[in-house]
C-alpha positions in Angstrom: -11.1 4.8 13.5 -11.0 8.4 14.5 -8.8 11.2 12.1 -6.4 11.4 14.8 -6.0 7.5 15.1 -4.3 7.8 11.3 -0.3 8.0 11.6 1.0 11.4 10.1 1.7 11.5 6.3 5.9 12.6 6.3 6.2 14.7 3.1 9.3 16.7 1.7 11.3 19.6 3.0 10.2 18.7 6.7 6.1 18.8 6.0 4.3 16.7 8.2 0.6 16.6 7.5 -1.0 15.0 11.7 -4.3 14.6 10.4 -4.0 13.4 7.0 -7.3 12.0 7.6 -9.1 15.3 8.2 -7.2 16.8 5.7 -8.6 14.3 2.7 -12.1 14.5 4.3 -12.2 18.4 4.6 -11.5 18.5 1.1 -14.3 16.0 0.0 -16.4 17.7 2.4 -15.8 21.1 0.7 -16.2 19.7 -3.0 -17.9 16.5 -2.9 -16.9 12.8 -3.9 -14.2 14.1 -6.9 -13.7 10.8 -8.0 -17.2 9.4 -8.5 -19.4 8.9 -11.4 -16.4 9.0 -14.1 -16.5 5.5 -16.7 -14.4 3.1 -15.3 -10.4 3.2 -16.8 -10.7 1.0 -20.1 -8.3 1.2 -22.8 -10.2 3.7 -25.2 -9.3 7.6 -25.3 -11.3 10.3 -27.0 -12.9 13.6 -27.0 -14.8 12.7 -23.8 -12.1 12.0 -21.8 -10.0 15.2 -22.5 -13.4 17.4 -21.4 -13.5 15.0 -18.0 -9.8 16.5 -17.7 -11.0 19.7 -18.1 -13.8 19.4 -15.5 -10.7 18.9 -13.7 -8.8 21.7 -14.5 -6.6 20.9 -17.4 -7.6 23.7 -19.3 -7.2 22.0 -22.5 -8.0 24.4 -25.5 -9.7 23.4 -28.8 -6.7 23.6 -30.7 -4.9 21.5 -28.2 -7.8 18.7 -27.9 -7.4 18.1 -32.0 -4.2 17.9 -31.7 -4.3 15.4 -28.9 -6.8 13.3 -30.5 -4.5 13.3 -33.7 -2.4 10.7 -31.5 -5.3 8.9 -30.5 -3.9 5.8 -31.5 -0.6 6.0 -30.0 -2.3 6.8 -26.9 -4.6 3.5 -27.2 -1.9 1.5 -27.6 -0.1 2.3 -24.8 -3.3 1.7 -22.3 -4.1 -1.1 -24.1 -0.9 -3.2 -22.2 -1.3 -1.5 -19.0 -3.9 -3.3 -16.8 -6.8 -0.6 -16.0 -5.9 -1.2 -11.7 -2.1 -0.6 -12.3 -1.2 0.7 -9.2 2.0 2.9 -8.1 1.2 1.8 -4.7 2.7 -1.6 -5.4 6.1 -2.6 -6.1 8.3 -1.0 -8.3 9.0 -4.0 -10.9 5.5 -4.7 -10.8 4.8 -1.1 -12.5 4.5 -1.0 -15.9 7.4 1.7 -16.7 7.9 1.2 -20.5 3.9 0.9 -21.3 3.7 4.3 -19.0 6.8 6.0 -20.6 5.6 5.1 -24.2 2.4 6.7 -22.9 3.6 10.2 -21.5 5.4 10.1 -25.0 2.4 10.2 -27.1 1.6 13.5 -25.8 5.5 14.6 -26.4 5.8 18.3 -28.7 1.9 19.2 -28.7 2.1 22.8 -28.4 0.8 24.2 -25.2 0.3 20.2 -23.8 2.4 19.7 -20.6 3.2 17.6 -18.1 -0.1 18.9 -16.3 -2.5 18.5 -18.9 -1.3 15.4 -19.8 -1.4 13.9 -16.8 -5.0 15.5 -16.3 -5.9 13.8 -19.5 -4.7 10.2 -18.2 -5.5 10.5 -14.5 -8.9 9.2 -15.1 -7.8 6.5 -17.3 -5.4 4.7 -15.0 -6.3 6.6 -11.4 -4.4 4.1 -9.2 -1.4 4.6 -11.4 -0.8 8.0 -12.9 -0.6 11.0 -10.9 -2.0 14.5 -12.0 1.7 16.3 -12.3 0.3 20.2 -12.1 2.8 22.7 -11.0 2.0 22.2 -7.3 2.7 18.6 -7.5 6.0 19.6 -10.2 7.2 21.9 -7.2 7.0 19.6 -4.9 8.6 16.8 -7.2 11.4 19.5 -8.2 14.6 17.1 -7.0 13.4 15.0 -9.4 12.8 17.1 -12.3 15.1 16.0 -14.9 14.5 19.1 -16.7 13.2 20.0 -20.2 16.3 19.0 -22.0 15.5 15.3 -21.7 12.5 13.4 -23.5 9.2 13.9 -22.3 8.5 10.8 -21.4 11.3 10.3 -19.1 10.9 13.8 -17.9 7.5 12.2 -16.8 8.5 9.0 -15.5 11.3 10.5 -12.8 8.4 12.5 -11.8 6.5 9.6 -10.8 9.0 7.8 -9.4 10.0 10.6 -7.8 5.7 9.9 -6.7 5.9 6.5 -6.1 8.7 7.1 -3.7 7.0 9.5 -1.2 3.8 7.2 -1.6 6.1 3.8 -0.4 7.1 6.2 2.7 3.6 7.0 3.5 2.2 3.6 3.2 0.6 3.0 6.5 -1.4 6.3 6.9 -2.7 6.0 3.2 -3.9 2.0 3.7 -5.2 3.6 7.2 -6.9 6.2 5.3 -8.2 4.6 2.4 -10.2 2.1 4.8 -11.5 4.9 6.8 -12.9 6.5 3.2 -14.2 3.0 2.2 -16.3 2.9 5.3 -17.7 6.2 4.7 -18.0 5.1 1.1 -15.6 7.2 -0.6 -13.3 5.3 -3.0 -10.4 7.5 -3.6 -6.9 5.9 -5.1 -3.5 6.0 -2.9 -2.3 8.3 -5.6 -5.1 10.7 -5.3 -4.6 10.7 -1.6 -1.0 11.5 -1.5 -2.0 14.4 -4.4 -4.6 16.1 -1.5 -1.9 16.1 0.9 1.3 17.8 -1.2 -1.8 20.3 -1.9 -2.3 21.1 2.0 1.5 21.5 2.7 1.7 24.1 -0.2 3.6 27.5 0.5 4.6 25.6 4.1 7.6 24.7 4.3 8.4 22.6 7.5 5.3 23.2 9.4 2.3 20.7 10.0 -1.2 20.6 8.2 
């Protein structure tokens, strides 16, 4: 399989990404197999999981991090009923949409804690599932924003659905991608894929990547 043998990723707003092979692979090329060498998803959280966020950019301050860690529990339970290879990729009422909403709400009212860092914070936890909602990703998601007046949680949750739709549109180049990664022994989630993607189209409306 060659990058131009994937079919074109159809995003938002008219963004077409042709190569969404190339695309995925100049990025690993550039910073190097992002996924690898983390724990595998279990249903524990703790201090080392929010500084594996911030190796990814979360930015999550001391203060912050406590406070996280203050609703350890609550956070626990909720991964505890939501298998660690949930995937958004499959079909809708097989996602687990209370477990996920009950976890975005265990992070609800920490000062400074958003939908980014939260979703930095549980990427790594459920990769396949949970999608790292920074404000590229919240920009690009903005017709589904329900908007700050409504819960957290479900502030979160039309995000990803809002996800989980563009991912079910793009299903045969990510399959197509994610077996051409495999053979070159990179093992990156659907959800991850479609994340490198809305990142190349940024600040281009309508034209190709």
């Amino acid at each position: 399989m060659t990058t131009g043998s994937v079919p074109p990723a159809v995003l938002r707003k008219g963004a077409r990404v042709n190569d969404p092979l190339g695309v995925v692979l100049g990025f690993l090329d550039a910073h190097g197999n992002i996924d690898a060498g983390y724990p595998s998803p279990v249903a524990s959280f703790g201090e080392e999981d929010l500084r594996l966020a911030n190796r990814g950019g979360a930015r999550i301050s001391a203060p912050e991090r406590t406070a996280v860690l203050e609703r350890r529990r609550s956070i626990e339970r909720a991964l505890e009923v939501i298998a660690p290879d949930a995937s958004l990729a499959r079909a809708a009422n097989s996602v687990p949409w209370l477990p996920m909403r009950q976890l975005f709400d265990a992070f609800a009212g920490i000062r400074g804690v958003g939908l980014s860092k939260t979703t930095k914070a549980l990427y790594r936890k459920r990769p396949a599932l949970v999608p790292m909602l920074d404000s590229v990703v919240q920009k690009y998601l903005e017709d589904d924003d329900l908007g700050d007046k409504v819960p957290f949680g479900e502030r979160a949750l039309g995000f990803v659905r809002g996800y989980k739709h563009d991912l079910d549109g793009n299903r045969a180049a990510v399959r197509a991608v994610r077996q051409e990664l495999a053979r070159r022994n990179y093992h990156l989630t659907e959800v991850r894929i479609l994340d490198l993607w809305i990142w190349s189209v940024r600040d281009r409306p309508g034209p190709s990547a």
